[in-house]
N, C-alpha and C positions, 0 to 999 in steps of 0.2 A: 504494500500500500504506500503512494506517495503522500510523502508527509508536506502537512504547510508550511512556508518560512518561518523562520526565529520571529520575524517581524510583525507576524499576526498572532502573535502570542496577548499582546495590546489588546487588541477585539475580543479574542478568543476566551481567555481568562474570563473577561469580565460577563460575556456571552453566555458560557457554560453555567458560572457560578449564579448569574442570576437565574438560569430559567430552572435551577435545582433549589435554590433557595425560596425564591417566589412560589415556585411551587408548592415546595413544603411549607411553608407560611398561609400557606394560601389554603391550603386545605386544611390545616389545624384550625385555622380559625371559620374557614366554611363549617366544617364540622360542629363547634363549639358553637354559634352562633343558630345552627339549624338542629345539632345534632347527627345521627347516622341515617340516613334514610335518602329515598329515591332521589326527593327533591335536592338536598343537599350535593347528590352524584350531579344533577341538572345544570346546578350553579355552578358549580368547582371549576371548571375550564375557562367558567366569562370570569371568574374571580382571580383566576391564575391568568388571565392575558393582560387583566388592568393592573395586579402588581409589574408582570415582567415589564408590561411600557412604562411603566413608572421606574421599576430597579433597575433593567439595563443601563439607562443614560445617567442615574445618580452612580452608578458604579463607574462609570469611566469617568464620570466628575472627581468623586470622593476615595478611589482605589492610588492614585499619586499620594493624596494627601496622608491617605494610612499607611503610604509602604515607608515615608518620609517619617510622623510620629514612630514606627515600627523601628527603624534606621534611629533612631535616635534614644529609645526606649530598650535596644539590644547591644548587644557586641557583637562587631565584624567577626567574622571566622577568623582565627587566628590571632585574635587580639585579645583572648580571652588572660584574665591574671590569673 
C-alpha cells in the first residue's frame, strides 16, 4: 500500500482524531440524553457530523497551540536529568 507524504501528516492527524473523538463524544452523550433505544440509533450520525464540523477545524486551530504548551510542559528526549 502507498503511503501519504510526511507532509499530510498536518491534515491527517487532526482528521482521524476528530472523526474518533466526535464520535465517541457524540454518542455518549446521544445516549445519555435519549438513552439506549431506536430513536437514539436515528440521531447519532446527524449528532456525530455537527461535532466533527465543529472538531475538525478547532483541531487544526488549537493542535499547534497544544503541541507548543506540551513542548514546554515536557522534556526533549535526551534532555532528561
Amino acid at each position: 500500500m502507498k503511503k501519504l507524504p510526511a507532509k499530510a501528516a498536518a491534515w491527517l492527524m487532526p482528521l482521524l482524531l476528530s472523526l474518533l473523538m466526535s464520535g465517541l463524544v457524540s454518542l455518549i452523550a446521544t445516549l445519555h440524553a435519549n438513552g439506549l433505544n431506536m430513536d437514539s440509533v436515528q440521531r447519532w450520525p446527524s449528532a456525530w457530523l455537527f461535532s466533527w464540523i465543529v472538531a475538525f477545524p478547532v483541531l487544526l486551530l488549537v493542535l499547534p497551540v497544544v503541541r507548543k504548551l506540551v513542548g514546554w510542559l515536557t522534556e526533549a528526549p535526551g534532555q532528561a536529568k
